[in-house]
FIGUDO-561563 format. One line per field, with one value per residue: residue number from 1; residue in one letter; z, y, x of N, C-alpha, C, CB in turn. Coordinates in steps of 0.001 Angstrom, whole numbers. Each point is the difference from the previous one (the first is absolute). Glycine has a CB too. Layout:
N
num [NUM/...]
residu [A/...]
n_Z [Z/...]
n_Y [Y/...]
n_X [X/...]
ca_Z [Z/...]
ca_Y [Y/...]
ca_X [X/...]
c_Z [Z/...]
c_Y [Y/...]
c_X [X/...]
cb_Z [Z/...]
cb_Y [Y/...]
cb_X [X/...]
This chain:
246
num [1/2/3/4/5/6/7/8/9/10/11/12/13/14/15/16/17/18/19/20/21/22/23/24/25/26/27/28/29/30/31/32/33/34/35/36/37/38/39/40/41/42/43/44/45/46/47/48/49/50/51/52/53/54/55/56/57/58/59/60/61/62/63/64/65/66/67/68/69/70/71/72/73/74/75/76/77/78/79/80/81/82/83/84/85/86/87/88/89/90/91/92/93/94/95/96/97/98/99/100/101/102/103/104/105/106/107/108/109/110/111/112/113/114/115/116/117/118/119/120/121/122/123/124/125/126/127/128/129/130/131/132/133/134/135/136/137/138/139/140/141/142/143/144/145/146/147/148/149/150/151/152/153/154/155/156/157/158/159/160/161/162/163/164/165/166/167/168/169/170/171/172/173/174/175/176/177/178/179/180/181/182/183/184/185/186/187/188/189/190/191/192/193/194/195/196/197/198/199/200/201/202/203/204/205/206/207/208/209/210/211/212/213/214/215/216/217/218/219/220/221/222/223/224/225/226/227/228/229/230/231/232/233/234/235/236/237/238/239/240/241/242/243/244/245/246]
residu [X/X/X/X/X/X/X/X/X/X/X/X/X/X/X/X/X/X/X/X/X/X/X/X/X/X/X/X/X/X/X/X/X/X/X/X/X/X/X/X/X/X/X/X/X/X/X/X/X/X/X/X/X/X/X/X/X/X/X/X/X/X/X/X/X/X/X/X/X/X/X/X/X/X/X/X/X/X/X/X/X/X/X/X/X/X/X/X/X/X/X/X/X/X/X/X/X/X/X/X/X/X/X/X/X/X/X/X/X/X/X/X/X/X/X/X/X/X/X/X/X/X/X/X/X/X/X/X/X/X/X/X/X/X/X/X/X/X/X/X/X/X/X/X/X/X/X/X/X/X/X/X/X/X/X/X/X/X/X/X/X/X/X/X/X/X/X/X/X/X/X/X/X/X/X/X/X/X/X/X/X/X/X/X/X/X/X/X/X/X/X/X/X/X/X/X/X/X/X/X/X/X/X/X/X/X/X/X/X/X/X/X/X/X/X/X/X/X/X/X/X/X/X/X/X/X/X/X/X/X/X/X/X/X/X/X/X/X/X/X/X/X/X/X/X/X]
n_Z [113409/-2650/1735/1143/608/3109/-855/3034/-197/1985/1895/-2210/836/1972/-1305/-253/-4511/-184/2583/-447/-2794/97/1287/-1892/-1998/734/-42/-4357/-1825/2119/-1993/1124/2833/-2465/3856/-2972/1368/423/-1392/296/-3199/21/-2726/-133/365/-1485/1751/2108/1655/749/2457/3108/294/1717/2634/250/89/1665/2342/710/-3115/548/-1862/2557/-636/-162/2538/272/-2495/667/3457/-967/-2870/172/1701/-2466/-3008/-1573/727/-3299/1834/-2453/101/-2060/636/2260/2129/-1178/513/2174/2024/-981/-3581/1229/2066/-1977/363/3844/-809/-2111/3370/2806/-1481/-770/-2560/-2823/69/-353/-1971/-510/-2251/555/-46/-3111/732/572/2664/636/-329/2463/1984/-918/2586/2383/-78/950/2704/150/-1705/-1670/-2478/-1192/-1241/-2876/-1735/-2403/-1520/-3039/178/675/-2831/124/1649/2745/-112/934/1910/1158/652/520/2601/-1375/4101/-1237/-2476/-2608/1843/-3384/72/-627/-1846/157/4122/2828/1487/-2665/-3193/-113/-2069/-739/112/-1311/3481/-2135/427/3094/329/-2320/1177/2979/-241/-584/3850/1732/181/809/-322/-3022/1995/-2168/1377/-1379/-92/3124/284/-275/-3375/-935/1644/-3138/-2231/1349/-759/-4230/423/2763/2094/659/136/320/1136/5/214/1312/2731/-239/-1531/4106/2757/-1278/1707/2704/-307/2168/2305/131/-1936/-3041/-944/1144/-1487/-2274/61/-70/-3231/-1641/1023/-1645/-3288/-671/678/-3261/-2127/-191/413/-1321]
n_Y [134760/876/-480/3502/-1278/1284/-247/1120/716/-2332/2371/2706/1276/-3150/-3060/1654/1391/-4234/-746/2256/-69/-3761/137/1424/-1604/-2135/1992/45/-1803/-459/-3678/1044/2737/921/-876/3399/-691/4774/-975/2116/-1304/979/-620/-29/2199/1838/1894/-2197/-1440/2414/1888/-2469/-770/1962/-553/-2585/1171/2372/-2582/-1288/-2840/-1482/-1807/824/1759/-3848/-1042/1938/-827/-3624/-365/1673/-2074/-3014/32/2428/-448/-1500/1948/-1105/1492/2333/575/1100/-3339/1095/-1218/-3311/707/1485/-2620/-1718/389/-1008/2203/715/-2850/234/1900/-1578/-3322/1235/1015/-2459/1000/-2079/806/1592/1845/-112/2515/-635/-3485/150/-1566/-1254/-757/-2265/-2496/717/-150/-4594/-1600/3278/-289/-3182/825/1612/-1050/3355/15/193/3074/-426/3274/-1603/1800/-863/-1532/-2275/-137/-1728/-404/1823/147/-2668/751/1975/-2328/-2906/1641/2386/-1194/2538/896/-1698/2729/-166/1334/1200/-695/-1766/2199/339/-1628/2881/-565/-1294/-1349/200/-2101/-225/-1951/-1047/-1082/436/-1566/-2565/-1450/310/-1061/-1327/52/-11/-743/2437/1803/1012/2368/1599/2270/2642/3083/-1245/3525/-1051/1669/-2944/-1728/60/-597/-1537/-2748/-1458/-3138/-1027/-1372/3718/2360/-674/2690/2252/3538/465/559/3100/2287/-1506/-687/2666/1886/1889/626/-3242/891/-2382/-825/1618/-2169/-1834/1948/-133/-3729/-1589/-158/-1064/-3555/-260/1166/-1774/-1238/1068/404/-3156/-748/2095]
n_X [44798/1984/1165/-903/3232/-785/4082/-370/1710/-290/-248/-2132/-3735/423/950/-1627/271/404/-2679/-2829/213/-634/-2248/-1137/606/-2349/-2608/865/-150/3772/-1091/2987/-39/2602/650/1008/1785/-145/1911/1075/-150/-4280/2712/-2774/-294/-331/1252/-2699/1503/3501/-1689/-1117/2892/653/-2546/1242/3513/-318/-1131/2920/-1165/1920/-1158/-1234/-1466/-1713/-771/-2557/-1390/1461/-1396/-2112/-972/1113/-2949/-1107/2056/988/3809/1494/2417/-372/3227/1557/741/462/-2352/1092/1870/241/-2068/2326/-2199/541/-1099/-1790/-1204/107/-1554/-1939/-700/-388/-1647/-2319/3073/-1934/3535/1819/-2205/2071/-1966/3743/-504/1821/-2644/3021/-192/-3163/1986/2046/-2974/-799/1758/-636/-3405/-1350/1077/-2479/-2852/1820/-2770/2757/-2194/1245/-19/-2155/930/-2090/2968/-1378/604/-1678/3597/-244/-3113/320/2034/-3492/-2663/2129/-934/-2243/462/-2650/83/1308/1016/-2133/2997/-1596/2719/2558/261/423/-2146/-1918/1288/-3406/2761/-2487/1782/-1710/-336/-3054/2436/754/-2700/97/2589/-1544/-2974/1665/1068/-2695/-2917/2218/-2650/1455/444/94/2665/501/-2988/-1989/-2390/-2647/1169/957/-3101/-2423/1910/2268/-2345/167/665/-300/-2074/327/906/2618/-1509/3399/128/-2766/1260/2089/-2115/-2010/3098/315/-2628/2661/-4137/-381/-244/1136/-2508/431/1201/-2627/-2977/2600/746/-2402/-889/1951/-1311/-2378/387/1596/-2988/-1884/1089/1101/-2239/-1681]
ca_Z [241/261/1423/-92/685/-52/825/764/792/1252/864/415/687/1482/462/869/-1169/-865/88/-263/-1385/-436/581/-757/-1507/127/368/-929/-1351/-443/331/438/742/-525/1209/-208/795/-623/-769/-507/-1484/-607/-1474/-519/120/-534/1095/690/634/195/408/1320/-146/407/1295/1065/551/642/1199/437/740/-122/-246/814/-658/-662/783/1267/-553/-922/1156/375/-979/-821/-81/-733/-913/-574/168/-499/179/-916/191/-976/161/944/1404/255/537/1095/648/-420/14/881/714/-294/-641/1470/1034/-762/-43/1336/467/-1006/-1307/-952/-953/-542/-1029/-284/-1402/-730/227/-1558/70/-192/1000/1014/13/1008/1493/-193/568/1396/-103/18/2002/1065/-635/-693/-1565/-234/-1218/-912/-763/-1286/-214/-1492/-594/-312/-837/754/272/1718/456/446/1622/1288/796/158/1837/668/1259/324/-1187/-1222/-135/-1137/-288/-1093/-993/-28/694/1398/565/34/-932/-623/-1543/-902/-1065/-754/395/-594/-371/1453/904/-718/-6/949/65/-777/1018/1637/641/1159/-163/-761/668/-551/928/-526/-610/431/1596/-251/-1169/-1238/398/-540/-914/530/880/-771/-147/1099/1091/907/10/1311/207/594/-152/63/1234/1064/306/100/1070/-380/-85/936/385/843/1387/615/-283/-1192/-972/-485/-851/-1558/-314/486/-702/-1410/152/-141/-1208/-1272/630/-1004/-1000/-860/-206/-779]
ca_Y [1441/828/248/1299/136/1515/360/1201/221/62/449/909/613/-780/-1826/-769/592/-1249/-1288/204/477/-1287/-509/540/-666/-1035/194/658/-1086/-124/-1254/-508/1178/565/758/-98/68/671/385/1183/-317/-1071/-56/-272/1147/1482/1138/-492/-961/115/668/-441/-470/813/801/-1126/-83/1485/-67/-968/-1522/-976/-1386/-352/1339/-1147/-1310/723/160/-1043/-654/554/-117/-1163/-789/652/-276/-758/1408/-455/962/369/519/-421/-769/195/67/-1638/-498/390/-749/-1735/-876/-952/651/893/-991/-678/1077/892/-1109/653/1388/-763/939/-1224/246/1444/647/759/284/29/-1269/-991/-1119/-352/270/-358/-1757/-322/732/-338/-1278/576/716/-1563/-629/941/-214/1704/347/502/-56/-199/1509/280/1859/-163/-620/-1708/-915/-1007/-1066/202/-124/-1543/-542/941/-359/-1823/-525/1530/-345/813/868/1027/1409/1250/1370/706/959/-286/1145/284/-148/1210/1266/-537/-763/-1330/-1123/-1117/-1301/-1148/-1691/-457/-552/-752/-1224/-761/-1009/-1694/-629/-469/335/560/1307/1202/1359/839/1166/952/855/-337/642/-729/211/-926/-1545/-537/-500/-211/-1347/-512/-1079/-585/-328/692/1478/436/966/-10/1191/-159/-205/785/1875/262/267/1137/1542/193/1228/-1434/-459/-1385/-822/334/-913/-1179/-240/189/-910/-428/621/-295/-1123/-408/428/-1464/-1516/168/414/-1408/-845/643]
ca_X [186/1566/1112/907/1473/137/979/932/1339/-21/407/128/1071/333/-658/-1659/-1179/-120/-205/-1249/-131/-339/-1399/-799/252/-732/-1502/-83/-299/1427/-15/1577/600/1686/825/1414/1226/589/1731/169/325/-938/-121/-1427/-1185/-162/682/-827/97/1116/40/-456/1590/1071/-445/-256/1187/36/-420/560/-388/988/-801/-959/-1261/-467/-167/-1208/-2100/-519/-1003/-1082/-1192/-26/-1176/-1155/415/866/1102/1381/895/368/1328/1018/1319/812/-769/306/1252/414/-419/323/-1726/-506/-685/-971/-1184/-378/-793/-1336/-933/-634/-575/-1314/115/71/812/1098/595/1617/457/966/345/-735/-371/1401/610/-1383/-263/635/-458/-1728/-275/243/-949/-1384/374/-572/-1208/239/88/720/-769/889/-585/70/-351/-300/1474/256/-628/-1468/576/191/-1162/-493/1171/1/-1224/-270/-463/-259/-1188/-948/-422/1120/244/66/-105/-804/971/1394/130/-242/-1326/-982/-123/-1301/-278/-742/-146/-939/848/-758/543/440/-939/-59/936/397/-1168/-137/1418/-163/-1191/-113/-911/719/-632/305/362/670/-1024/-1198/-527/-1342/-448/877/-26/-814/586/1548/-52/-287/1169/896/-697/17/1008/1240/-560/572/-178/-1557/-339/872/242/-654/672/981/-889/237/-754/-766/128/85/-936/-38/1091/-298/-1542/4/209/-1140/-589/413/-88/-1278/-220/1057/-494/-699/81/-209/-649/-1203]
c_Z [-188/1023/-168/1167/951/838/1079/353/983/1119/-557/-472/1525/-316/140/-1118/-1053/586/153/-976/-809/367/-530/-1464/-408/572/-1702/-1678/-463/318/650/301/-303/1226/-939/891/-681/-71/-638/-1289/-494/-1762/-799/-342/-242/1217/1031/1110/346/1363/2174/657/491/1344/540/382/927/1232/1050/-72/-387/-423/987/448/-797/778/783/-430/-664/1324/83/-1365/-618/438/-352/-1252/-875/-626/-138/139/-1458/-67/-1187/858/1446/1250/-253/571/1055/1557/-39/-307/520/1248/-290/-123/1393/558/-380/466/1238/189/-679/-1309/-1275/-985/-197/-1478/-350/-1491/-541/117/-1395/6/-74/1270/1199/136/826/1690/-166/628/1808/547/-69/1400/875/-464/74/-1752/-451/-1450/-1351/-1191/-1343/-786/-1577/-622/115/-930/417/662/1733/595/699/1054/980/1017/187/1365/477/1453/-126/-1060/-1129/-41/-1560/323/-756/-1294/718/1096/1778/566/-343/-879/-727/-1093/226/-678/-357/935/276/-371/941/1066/-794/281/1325/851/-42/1053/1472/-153/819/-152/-724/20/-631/622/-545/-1367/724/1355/-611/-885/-1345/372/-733/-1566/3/412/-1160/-303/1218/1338/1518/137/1102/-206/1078/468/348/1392/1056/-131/1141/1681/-257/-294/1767/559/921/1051/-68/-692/-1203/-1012/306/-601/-1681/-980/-416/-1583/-987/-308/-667/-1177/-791/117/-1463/-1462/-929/-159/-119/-1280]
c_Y [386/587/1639/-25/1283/-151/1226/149/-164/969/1707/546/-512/-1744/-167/929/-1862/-1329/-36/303/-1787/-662/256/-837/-1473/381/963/-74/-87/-1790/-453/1886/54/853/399/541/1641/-382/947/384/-502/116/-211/776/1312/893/-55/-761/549/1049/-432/-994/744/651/-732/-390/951/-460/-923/-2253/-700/-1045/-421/488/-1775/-1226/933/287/-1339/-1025/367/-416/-864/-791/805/548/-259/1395/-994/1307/476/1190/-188/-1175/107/-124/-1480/-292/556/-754/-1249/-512/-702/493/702/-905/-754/724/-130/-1826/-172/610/-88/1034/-1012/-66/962/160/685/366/516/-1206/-453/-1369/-1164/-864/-675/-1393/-761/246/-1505/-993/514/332/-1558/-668/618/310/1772/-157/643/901/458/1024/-620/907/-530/-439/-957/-403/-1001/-1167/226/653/-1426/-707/1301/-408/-1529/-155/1085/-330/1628/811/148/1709/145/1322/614/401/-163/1889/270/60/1914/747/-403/-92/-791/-474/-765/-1393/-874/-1235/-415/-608/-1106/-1436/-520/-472/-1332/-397/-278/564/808/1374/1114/1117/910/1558/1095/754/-559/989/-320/778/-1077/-1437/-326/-634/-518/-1481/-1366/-1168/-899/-139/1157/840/-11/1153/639/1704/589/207/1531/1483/542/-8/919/1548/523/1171/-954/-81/-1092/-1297/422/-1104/-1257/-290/226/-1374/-1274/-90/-430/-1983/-845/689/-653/-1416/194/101/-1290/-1086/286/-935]
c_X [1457/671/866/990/46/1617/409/763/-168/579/-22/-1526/-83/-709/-930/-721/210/-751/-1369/-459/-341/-1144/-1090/-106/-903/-1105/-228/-262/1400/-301/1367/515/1575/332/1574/890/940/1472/214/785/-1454/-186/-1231/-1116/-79/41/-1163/506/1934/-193/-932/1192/728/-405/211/1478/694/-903/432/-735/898/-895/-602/-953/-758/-717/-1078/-1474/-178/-823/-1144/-1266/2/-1253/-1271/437/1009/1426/1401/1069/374/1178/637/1332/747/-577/-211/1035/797/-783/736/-1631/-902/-660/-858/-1001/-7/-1405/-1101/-990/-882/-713/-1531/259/525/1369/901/-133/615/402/1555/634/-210/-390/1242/278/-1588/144/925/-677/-1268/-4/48/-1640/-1403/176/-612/-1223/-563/148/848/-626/388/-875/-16/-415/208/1443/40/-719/-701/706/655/-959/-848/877/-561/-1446/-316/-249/-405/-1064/-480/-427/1217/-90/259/456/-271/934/1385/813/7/-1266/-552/187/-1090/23/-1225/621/-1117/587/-1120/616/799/-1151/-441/1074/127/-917/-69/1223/-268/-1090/339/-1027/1292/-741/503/282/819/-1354/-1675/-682/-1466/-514/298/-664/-1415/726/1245/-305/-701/1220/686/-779/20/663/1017/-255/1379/279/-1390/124/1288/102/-1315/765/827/-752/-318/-1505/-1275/224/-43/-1317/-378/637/-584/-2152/186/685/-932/-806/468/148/-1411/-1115/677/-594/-1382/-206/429/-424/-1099/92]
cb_Z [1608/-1641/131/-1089/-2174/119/-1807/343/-958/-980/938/113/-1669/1991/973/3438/-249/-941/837/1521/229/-84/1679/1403/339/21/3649/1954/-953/767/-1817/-2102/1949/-2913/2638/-1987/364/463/-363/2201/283/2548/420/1052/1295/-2058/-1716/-1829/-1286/-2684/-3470/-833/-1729/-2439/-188/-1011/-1807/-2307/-1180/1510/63/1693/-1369/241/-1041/-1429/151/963/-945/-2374/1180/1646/-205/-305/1631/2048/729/-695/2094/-1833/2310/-420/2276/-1506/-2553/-1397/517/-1670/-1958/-1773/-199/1979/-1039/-910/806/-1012/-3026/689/422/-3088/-1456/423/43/2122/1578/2/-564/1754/-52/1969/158/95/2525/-1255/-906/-1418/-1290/-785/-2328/-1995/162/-2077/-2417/-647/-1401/-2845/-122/752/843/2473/-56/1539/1582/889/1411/376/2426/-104/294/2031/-1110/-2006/-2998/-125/-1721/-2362/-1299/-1627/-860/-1773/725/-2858/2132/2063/1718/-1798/2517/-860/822/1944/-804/-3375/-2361/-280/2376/1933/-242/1253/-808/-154/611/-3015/1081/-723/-2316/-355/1273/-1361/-1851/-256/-763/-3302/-1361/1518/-270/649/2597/-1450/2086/-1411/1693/763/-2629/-1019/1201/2048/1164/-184/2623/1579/-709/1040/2796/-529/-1781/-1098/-1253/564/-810/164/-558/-952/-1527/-1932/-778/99/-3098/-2420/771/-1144/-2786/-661/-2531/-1363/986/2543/2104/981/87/2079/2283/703/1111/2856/1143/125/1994/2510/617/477/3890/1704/1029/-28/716/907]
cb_Y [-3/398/-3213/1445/-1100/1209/-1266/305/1224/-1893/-2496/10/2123/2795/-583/-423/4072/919/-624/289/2811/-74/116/2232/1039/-1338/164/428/701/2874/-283/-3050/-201/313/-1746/-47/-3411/1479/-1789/184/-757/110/-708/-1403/-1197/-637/1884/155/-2088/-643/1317/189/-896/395/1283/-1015/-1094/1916/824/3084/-86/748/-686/-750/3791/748/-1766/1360/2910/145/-216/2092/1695/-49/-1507/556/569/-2420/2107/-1849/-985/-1010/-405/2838/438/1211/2605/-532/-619/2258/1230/-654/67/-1330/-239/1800/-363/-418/1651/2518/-1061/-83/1567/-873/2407/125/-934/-413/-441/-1471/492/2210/-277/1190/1122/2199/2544/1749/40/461/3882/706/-1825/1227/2761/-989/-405/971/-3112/1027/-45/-1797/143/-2772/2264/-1582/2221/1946/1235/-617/528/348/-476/135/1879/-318/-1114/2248/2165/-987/-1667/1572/-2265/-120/1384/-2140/375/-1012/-166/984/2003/-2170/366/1022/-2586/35/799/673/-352/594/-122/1258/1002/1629/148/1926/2058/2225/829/997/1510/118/1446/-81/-1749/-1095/-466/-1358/-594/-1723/-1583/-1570/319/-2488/2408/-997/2333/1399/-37/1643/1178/2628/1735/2106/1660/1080/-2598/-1250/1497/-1483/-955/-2571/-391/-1678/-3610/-1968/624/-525/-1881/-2072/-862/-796/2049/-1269/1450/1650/-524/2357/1282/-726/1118/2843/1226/1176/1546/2935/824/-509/1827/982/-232/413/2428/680/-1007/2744]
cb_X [-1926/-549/682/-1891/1203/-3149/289/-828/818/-237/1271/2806/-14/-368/1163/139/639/2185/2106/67/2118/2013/815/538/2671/1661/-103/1039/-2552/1760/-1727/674/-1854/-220/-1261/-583/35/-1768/371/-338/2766/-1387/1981/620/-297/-1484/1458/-1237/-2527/958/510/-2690/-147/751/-1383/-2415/-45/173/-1508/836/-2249/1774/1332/1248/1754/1833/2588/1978/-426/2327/1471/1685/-230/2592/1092/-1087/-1322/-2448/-1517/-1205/800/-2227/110/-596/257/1142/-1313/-918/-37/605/-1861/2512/669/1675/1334/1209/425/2790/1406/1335/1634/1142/2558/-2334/723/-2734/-1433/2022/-889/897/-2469/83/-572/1429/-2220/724/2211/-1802/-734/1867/456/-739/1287/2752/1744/210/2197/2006/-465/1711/-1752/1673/-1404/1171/1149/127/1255/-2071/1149/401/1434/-2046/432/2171/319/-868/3068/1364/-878/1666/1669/69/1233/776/-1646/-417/1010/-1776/859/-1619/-1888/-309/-1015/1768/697/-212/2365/-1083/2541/-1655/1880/-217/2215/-1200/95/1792/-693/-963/1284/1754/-632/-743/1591/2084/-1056/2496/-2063/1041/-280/-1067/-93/2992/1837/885/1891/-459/186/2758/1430/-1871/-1308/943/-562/-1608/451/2075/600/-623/-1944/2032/-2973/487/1748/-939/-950/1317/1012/-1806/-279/1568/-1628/3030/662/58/-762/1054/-596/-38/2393/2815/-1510/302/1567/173/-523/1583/1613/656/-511/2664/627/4/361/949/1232/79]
């Protein structure tokens, strides 16, 4: 069965909505859960997700916003962190990959970390039996494509197109999935532009979706209420789940 990612902004809008929404999520057909870590540069992401980002910081959170839901929902689903750089380091890694191991959380994703700068983190991140999860986007060639997914743990992250999470390019990347097949077993997922109109076809080839925008303009409709947002979440959950693996 194909697998579906789903990412949220944590904490917003509050702690105890992200920690009942995740719970849900896992009754929903979310297999891995993206607690993100707002910041207030998410280079990666599109005005969606930036824009929950900027609420959740306005609403004052901190990293231990993170530590507090990640306790409550790691023993019901599997939840990786997903941040930038600077909210690592400023923790110190090492303390971060302590903390995320305590808390039962499998890993991090730090998309402004170049694979480069990551391999220096991999013998840290295996000690504490944390994934460090590792990207590939239509621009790599096959040769670094093959040093990037050689130890890849939990999932590889496809990106759809060379750009920002939700603006909904296309590529062709028949032959990226192809090369980095012939190199690793790990599962290969696929994120950025992915909802529950693109993920059927988006999910051809690879073992599973990331999801990310989709999920968060739906914490960002302010005409929803509390239990709404998360039924409407709910819902869309269990439509992508479906849809890819029709």
């Amino acid at each position: 069965m194909k697998k579906l990612v789903a990412y949220v902004t944590t904490a917003y809008p509050s702690k105890e909505f992200t920690v009942d929404l995740s719970l849900q999520l896992a009754q929903s057909g979310v297999d891995i859960l993206e607690l993100g870590i707002a910041f207030s540069d998410p280079v990666a992401d599109g005005a969606v997700i930036e824009k929950a980002n900027l609420l959740s910081l306005k609403n004052g959170f901190t990293m231990n916003d993170v530590f507090e839901v990640s306790k409550q929902i790691t023993p019901h689903i599997r939840t990786l962190w997903m941040g930038y750089m600077n909210s690592f380091y400023h923790q110190g890694m090492e303390n971060i990959v302590k903390k995320a191991q305590s808390l039962g959380v499998k890993g991090a994703i730090i998309p402004d970390l170049p694979f480069e700068e990551a391999c220096l983190y991999d013998k840290m991140f295996t000690a504490h039996e944390q994934a460090l999860i590792r990207f590939v986007a239509p621009t790599h060639d096959a040769q670094r494509i093959k040093a990037i997914v050689s130890n890849a743990q939990e999932f590889i992250y496809l990106v759809a197109y060379a750009g920002i999470t939700g603006s909904g390019q296309q590529e062709d990347l028949s032959a990226i999935i192809q090369e980095v097949k012939k190199h690793s077993q790990t599962p290969l997922y696929i994120g950025f532009g992915v909802d529950e109109k693109s993920c059927k076809e988006k999910v051809k080839g690879v073992d599973g979706v990331i999801v990310g925008s989709a999920f968060v303009k739906h914490l960002l409709d302010d005409s929803l209420n509390y239990t709404q947002k998360i039924n409407q979440l709910s819902n869309l959950a269990l439509e992508i789940k479906e849809k890819i693996n029709e």
